[in-house]
N, C-alpha and C positions, 0 to 999 in steps of 0.2 A: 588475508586476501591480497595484502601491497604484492608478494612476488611471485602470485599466479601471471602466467602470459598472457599478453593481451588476446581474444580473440574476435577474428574476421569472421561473419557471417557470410555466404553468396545468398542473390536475392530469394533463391528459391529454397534454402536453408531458411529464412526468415517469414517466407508463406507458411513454411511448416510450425514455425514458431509461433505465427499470429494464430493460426488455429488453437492453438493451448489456449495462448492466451485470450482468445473468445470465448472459449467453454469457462475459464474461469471469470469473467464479465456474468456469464449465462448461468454460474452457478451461485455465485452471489445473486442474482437477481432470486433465485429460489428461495432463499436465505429471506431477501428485500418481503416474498410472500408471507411468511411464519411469524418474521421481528416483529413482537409484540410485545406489550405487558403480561407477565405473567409464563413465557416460555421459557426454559430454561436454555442454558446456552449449547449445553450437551446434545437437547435435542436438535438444534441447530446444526450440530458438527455430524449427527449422524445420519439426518436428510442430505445432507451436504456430500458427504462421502458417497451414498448410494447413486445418487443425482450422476457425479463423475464416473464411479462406474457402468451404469448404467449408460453410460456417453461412450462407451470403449475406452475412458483415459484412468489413470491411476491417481488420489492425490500425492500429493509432490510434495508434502510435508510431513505425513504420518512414516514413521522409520526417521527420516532424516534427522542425523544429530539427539537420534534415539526421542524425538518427538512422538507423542504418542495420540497426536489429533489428525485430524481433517484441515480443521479449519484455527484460527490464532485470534480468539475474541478479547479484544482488550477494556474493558468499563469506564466510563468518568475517567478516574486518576490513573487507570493503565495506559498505559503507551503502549506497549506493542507488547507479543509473547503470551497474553491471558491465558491458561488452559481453561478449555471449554469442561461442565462438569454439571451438577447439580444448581448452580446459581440460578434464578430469578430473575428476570428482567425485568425491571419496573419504573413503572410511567415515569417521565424524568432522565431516565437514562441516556446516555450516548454510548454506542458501542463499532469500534473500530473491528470490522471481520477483517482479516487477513487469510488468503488462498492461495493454492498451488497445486498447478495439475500437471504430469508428465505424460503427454501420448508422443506416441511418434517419432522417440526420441529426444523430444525438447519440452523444456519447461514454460510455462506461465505463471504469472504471479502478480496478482494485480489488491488491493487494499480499498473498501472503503468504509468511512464510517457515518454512521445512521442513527437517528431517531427514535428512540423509542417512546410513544406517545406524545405528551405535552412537553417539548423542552422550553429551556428560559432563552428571554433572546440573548444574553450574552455568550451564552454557550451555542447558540446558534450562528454568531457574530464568528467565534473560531473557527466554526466548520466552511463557513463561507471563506472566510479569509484564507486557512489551509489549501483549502480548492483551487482560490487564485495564488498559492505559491507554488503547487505544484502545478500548471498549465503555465506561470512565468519559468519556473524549473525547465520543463520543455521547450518552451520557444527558445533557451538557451541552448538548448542540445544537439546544434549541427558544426557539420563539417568544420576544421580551424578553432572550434574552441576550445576551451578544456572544462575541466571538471570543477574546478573553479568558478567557473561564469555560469555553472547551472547555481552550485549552493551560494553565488554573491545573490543570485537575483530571490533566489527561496528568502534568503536572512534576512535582506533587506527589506520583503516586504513582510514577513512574520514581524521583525522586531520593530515597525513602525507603524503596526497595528499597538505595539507594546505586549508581545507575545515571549514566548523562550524555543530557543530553536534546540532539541536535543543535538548534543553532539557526540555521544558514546555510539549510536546507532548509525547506519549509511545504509544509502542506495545500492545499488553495486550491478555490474554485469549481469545477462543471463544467457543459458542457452543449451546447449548438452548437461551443461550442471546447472544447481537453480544458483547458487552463488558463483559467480567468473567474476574475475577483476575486468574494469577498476573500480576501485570504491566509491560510493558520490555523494561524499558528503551535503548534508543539507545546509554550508555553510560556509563558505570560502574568500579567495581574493579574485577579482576579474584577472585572467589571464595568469593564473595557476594551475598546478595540479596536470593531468595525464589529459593530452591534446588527443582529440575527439578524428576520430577519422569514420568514414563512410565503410557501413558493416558490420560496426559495431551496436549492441541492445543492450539497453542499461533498462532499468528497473528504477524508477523515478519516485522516491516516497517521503516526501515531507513528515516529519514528525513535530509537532506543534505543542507547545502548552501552553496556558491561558495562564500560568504565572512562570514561576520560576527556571531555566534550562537545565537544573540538575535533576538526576532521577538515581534511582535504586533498584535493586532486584531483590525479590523479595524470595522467600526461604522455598520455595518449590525452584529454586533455579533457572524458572522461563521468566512471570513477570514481571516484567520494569514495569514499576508504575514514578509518577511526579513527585519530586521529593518534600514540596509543600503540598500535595493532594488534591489542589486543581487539577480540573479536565484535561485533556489531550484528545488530540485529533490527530486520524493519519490514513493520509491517501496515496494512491501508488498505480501508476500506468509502465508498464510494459512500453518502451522507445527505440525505433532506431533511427541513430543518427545520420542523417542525409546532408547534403550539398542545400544550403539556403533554408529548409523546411523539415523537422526531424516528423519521424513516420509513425503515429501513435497506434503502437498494435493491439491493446488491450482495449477497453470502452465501459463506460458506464450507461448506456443507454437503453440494454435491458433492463438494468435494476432501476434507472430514473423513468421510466415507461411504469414498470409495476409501482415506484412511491408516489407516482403521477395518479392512478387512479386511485391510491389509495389517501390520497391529498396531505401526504406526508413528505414531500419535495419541499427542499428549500430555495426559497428564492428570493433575489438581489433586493 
């Protein structure tokens, strides 16, 4: 990704873009519907797909890089990349969906991870904490700064919860492609890395683990999972960076609306 060109959005390039990335808010909340004990994750991926067709958009991940899903469910000790399949979901569980929809033109791509029944609070303690690294990752992300001042503020507050901040994975551009440069890393020095201008949509996604920051991938070639086999958490909003206030195009509000009634929201 380092020697892809930087690129500029115009505002109304980025109306087109927040539409993506709202249906994928709106298709994860479908998702938010089904995640249960006992569902498989496959059948997740294939409501999922129908859901965005059924929306006039395409998913943005199936084909790409010869992926062969909808959607990128990662377990407990997966970090990101899970293929969706026959597994079980069961009470206990944490499960990070990752999504991507292409209409219009433009991609969305937004991440979050969820509850499955009864979890322990300390693996509750990560999900909340992830959460507020990425919304500190955001408030970083306007006009004059760089890429740097997002992932000091992510690390710094993962690692003083005493978390591991993955560092093989990043953030990165979005837009016409679902990957654009630059990269954004979830870890950096304030006032490093590639200075942030107005126009630019980065894809914001903290990668979190509850021990250790090394991870592996395991022999199907997608998932990374934690290299000590604690949990991970990983959330991710769709950003453009603005003058003073960066413009968060993606949302969780329909999926925290449906874990609302179904009193499976977590809270502070």
């Amino acid at each position: 990704m380092g020697s892809k060109p930087l690129v500029d959005l115009s505002d109304d390039e980025i109306a087109v873009l927040k539409e993506s990335s709202l249906l994928v808010g709106k298709t994860l909340a479908e998702v938010a519907k089904h995640i249960a004990p006992g569902v498989t994750t496959g059948e997740l991926d294939r409501l999922a797909e129908e859901f965005i067709r059924d929306s006039g958009a395409i998913p943005g991940f199936k084909g790409l890089y010869d992926c062969p899903s909808t959607l990128l469910i990662s377990v407990n000790e997966q970090v990101v990349h899970g293929l969706p399949g026959g597994r079980q979901l069961r009470d206990g569980d944490i499960a990070s969906v990752d999504c991507g929809v292409l209409m219009n033109g433009f991609y969305g791509d937004s991440a979050y991870t969820f509850m499955v029944g009864d979890v322990a609070e300390p693996v509750k303690k990560l999900l909340r904490v992830t959460r507020e690294c990425l919304d500190k990752g955001i408030a970083a992300a306007t006009e004059g700064n760089r890429t740097g001042d997002i992932g000091y503020a992510i690390q710094q507050h993962a690692e003083s919860n005493g978390y591991g901040v993955v560092r093989e994975l990043v953030g990165h551009g979005v837009g016409r492609k679902l990957h654009e440069a630059p990269e954004v890393p979830n870890y950096g020095k304030r006032g490093h890395g590639v200075k942030l201008r107005t126009g630019m949509v980065l894809a914001i996604e903290p990668m979190i683990n509850m021990g250790v920051k090394e991870v592996k991938q395991l022999a199907d070639g997608w998932t990374v999972v934690s290299r000590d086999g604690k949990p991970s958490a990983h959330y991710e909003h769709n950003v453009a960076v603005r003058a003073g206030k960066a413009e968060v195009l993606s949302t969780f509000s329909y999926i925290e609306d449906v874990l609302k009634k179904k009193g499976e929201l977590i809270t502070a």
